[in-house]
C-alpha positions as CSV (number, residue, x, y, z in Angstrom):
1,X,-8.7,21.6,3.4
2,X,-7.6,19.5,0.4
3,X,-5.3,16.2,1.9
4,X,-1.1,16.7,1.2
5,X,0.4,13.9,0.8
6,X,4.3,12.9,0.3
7,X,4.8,10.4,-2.8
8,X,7.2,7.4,-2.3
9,X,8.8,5.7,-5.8
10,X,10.1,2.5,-5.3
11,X,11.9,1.4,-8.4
12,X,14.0,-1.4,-10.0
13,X,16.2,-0.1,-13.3
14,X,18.2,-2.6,-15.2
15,X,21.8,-1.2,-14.4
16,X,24.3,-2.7,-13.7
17,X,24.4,-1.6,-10.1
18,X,21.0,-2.1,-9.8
19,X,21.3,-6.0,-10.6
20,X,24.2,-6.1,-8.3
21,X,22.2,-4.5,-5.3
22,X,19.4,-7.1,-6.4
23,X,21.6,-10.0,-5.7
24,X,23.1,-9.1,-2.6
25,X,19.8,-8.6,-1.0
26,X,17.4,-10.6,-3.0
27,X,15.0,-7.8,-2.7
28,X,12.5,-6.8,-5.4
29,X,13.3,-3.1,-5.2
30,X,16.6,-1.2,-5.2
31,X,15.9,2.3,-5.6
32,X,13.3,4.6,-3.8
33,X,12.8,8.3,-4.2
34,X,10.5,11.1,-3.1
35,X,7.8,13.5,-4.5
36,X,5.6,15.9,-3.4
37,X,3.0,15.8,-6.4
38,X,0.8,13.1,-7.5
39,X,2.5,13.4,-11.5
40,X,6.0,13.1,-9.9
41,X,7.0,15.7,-11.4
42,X,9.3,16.6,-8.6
43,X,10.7,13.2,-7.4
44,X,14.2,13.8,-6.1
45,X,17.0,11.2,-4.5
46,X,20.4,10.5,-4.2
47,X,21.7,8.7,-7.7
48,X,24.5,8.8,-10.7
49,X,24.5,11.9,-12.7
50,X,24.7,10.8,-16.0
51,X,23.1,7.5,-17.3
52,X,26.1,6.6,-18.7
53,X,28.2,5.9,-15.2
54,X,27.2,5.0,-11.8
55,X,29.8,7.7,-11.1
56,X,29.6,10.9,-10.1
57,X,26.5,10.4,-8.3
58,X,24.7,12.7,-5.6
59,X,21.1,14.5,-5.1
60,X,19.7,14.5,-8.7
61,X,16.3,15.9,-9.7
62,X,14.8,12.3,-11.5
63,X,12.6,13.0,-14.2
64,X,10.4,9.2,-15.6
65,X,11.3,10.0,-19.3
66,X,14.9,11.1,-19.3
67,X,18.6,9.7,-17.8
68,X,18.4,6.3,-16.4
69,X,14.6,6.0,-16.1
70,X,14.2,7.6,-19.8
71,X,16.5,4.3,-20.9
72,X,14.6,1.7,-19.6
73,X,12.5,0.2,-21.6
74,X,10.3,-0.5,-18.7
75,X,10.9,-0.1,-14.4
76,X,9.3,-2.4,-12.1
77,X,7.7,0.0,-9.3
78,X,5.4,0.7,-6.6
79,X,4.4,4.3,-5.6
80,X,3.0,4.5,-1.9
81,X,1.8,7.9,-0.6
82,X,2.0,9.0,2.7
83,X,-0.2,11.4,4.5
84,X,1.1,14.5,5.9
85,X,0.1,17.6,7.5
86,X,0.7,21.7,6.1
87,X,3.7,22.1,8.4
88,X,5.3,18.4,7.6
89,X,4.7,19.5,3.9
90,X,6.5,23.0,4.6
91,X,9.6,21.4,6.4
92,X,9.9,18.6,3.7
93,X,10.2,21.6,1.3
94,X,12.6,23.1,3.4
95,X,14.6,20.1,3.2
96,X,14.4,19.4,-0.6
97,X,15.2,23.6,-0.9
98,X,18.2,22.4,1.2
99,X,19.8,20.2,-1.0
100,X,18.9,22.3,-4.1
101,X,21.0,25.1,-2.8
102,X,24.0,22.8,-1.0
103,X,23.9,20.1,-3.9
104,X,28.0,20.4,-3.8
105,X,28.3,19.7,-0.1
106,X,26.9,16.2,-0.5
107,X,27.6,12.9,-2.4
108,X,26.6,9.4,-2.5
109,X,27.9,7.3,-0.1
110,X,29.2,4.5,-2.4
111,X,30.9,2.8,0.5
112,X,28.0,2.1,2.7
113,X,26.5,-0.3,0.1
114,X,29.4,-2.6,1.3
115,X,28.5,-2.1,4.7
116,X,24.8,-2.2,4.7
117,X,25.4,-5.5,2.5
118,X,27.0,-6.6,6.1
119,X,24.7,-4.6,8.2
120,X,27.5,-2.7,10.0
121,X,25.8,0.2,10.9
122,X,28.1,4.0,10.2
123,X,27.9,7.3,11.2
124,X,26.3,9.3,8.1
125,X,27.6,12.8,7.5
126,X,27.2,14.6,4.2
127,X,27.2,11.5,2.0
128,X,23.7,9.5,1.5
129,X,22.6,6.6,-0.2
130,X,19.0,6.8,-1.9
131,X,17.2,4.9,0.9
132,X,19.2,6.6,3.9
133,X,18.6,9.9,2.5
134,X,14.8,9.6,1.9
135,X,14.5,8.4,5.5
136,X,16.6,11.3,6.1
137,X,14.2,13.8,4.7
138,X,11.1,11.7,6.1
139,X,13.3,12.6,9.8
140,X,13.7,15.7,9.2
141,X,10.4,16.7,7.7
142,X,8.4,15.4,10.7
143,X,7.0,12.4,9.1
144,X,7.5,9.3,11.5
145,X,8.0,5.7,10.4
146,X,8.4,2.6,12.2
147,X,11.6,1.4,10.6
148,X,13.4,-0.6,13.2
149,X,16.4,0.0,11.3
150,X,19.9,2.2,12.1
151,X,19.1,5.2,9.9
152,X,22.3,4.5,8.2
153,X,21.0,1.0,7.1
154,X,17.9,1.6,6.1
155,X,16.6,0.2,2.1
156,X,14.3,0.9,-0.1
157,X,12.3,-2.1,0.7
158,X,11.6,-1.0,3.9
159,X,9.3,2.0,2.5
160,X,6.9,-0.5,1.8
161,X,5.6,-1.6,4.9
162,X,6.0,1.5,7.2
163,X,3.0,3.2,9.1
164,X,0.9,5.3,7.0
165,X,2.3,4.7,3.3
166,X,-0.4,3.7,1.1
167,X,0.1,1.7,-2.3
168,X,-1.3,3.8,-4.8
169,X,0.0,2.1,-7.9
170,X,2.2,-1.3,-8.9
171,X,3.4,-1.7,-12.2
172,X,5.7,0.2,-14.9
173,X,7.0,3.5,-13.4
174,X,6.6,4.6,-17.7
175,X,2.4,3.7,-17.1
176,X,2.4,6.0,-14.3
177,X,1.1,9.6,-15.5
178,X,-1.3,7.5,-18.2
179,X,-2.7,5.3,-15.4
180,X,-2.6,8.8,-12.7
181,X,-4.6,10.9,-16.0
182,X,-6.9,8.4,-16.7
183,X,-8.1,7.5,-12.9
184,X,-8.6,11.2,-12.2
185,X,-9.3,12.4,-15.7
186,X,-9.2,16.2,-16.2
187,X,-9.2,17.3,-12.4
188,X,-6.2,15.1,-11.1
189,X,-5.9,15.4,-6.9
190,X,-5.0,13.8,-4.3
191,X,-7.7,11.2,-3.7
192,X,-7.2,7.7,-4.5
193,X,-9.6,4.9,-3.3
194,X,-9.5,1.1,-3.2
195,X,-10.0,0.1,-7.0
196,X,-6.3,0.5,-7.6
197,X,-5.1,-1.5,-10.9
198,X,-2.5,-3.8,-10.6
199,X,0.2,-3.4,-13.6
200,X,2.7,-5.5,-12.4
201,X,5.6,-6.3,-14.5
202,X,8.2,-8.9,-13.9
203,X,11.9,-7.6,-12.6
């Protein structure tokens, strides 16, 4: 049986909140978001609606060539992917199906930037900030990590260390699918191996 794997996008954008959230924490990364599929064409988190305005923001489809990412001329990344089993893949889609259909019972949880920024740890309900919520759906789906974190302060820097995530690619997020089509040419899986290329970019 062909390996499943759960896709990990840890980005940077240029926005304004995004250079805030960069300063507070001096971290490299300030967004992370989730896939199933090696193209990403189904990479999902918690984020603003519209380019234009951090506000409204909640669980958003993200898509690399349109809204915030399609405005950047390039986006800092790393994509790790993380081994999983048929019935972790099944409850992660269960999850993501979740939040499709009850996209207007949730929201993002501007407030708890202020409070992770102090460490406080909160109760989380049905609001979600992009890192909490992919550890979130990681809980949910089965999928352990090692973050010794409160769930409700977890950030997307942790994804990069935690058991079983595997860097697949570093560089611009906009190289991605070029770099992804030309490694496996026309019969694209789920097999990587160790000659990864490094396309780093600076923040």
């Amino acid at each position: 049986m062909e390996k499943q794997y759960i896709y990990l996008v840890l980005t940077r954008t240029g926005t304004a909140i995004s250079k805030a959230i960069g300063l507070v924490t001096g971290k490299r990364y300030t967004h992370v978001s989730v896939a199933s599929n090696i193209m990403l064409t189904d990479m999902y988190s918690f984020c603003r609606d519209k380019k234009d305005s951090p506000l409204p923001a909640n669980f958003n489809h993200e898509d690399i060539d349109t809204e915030v990412f399609g405005s950047c001329r390039t986006i800092p990344s790393e994509v790790y992917r993380i081994p999983v089993t048929y019935e972790q893949l099944e409850k992660y889609n269960d999850v993501i199906r979740h939040f499709i259909v009850n996209r207007e019972s949730y929201t993002y949880d501007i407030g708890a930037l202020f409070l992770m920024a102090l460490h406080i740890p909160y109760n989380m309900r049905n609001k979600f900030t992009c890192s909490v919520w992919v550890g979130f759906v990681l809980g949910k789906s089965g999928i352990a990590h090692d973050i010794k974190k409160h769930p409700s302060l977890i950030e997307p820097e942790n994804f990069r260390s935690i058991r079983g995530a595997e860097l697949i690619y570093k560089g611009d997020l906009k190289k991605y699918r070029s770099f992804i089509k030309e490694k496996y040419s026309a019969n694209i899986r789920c097999e990587t191996n160790n000659d990864m290329r490094d396309e780093s970019v600076s923040a």
